[in-house]
C-alpha positions, 0 to 999 in steps of 0.5 A: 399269453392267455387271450388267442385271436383268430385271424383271416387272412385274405390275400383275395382282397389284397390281389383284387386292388392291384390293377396288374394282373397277377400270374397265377403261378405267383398267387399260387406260390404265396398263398401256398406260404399263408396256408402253412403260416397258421391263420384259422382262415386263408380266404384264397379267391372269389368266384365272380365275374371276370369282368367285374374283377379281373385280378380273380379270373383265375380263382378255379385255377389257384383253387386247383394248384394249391397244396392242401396237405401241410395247412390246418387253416380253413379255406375260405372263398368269395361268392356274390351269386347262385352260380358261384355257389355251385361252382365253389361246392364242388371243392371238397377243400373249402370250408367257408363260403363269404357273402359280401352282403351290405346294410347298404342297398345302395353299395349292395347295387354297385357291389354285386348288382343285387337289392336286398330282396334278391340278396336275401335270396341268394343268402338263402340259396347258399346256405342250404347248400353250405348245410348239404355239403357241410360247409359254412356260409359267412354272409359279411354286413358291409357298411355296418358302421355307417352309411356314406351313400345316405341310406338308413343307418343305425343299430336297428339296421344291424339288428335287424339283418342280424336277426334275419341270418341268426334265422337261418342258421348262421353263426359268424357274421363279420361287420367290415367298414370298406371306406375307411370312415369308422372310428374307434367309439363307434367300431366299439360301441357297434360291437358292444351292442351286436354282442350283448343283443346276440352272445352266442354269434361269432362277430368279426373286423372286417376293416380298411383304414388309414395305418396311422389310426388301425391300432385304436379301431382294433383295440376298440374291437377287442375291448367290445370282445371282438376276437376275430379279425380280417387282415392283409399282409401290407395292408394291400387292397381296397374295394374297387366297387366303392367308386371312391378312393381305394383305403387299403386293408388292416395291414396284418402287421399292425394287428400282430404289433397290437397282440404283441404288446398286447400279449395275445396269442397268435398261434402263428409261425414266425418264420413262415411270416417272414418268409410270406412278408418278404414275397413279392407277388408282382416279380 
């Protein structure tokens, strides 16, 4: 084992593409599970409008039950506006702040109704108080592997929002296809580009695709240098906000299947996996 990957677990996007709700007793149990398990990142809720997303309506509350004590992963947590910066920089335990901006103005509107001007700066205003409270701001370029709603796409575009946040100060950005349409050539030769113009940011998978297909787009990432990767246990989720057909998360299993024969390292506890795995959220 010499190659390590670190993985983000986000049971927040898994939750979010189940329409039932989820007590928040059952989240709070299972995440509980994910913090000891030995990801780098548990990304745990959002801090969004319970009418766009009523599965996170209670992300304060999970934020406040759970146990921070036996966890060495990061703590991370969606915010798609001002107000849900300032409410996330009032817990000491997040360390990551995730922005789901897009190269696509057109999703950015159905997202989280901002264009890319207002977007910009809400980026601004979240990194200045990720810097005052010594957290990290994780702006995600969605629709970074093509545009379905016919806006502009292509490297330039990458490039250009990529220069814009290196500006700021950030130095992760993932790049996460929600639509399930990228394949393995274009998710490397993207990665190839984005690590060769820019060597000294953290690039990552963020990725929804069909199980039969998610081996080959993680090896692509990997052979372009990707070594961070977004996943949910079973694959669950999917973006509601699309107004297409929900494509389920890279299930972690897959991923973990890959690094095996692989042989990358993990770094995760195999017996709390199992443990998780087995967990229903739902009962």
């Amino acid at each position: 084992m010499k190659e390590k990957l670190k993985i983000l677990e986000t049971p927040r996007d898994g939750f979010q593409g189940i329409a039932k709700f989820i007590p928040t007793e059952r989240k709070v149990e299972f995440i509980n599970l994910l913090l000891q398990c030995g990801f780098d990142t548990v990304e745990v809720g959002s801090l969004v409008s319970p009418k766009a997303i009523p599965q996170m309506a209670d992300s304060i509350e999970v934020l406040n039950k759970l146990d921070y004590s036996r966890t060495k992963s990061r703590i991370a947590i969606l915010v798609a506006n001002k107000n849900g910066g300032k409410k996330a920089i009032d817990f000491e335990v997040i360390d990551d702040l995730i922005f789901p901006f897009s190269v696509s103005e057109t999703f950015l509107k159905k997202n989280i109704n901002q264009g890319f001007e207002e977007a910009e700066l809400t980026i601004d205003f979240l990194q200045n108080l990720c810097v005052a409270s010594n957290k990290r701001l994780i702006p995600y370029l969605s629709m970074g592997f093509g545009n379905p709603y016919g806006d502009d796409w292509d490297l330039e575009v990458l490039y250009k929002w990529t220069e814009k946040f290196v500006a700021k100060g950030i130095k992760t950005i993932p790049v996460s296809d929600i639509m399930g349409e990228a394949d393995a050539k274009r998710i490397f030769n993207v990665f190839n580009s984005l690590i060769n113009e820019f060597p000294d940011i953290e690039f990552g998978l963020h990725l929804h695709s069909r199980k039969e297909t998610a081996k080959e787009k993680i090896d692509a990432a990997w052979q372009a240098g990707i070594r961070r990767f977004d996943t949910v246990m079973g694959g669950l989720g999917g973006c509601p906000m699309t107004g297409k057909e929900l494509i389920g998360n890279l299930p972690l299993g897959i991923l973990l299947d890959y690094s095996e024969e692989n042989k990358i390292e993990t770094g995760l506890d195999k017996e709390c996996l199992e443990r998780a795995m087995s967990f229903n959220v739902l009962v």
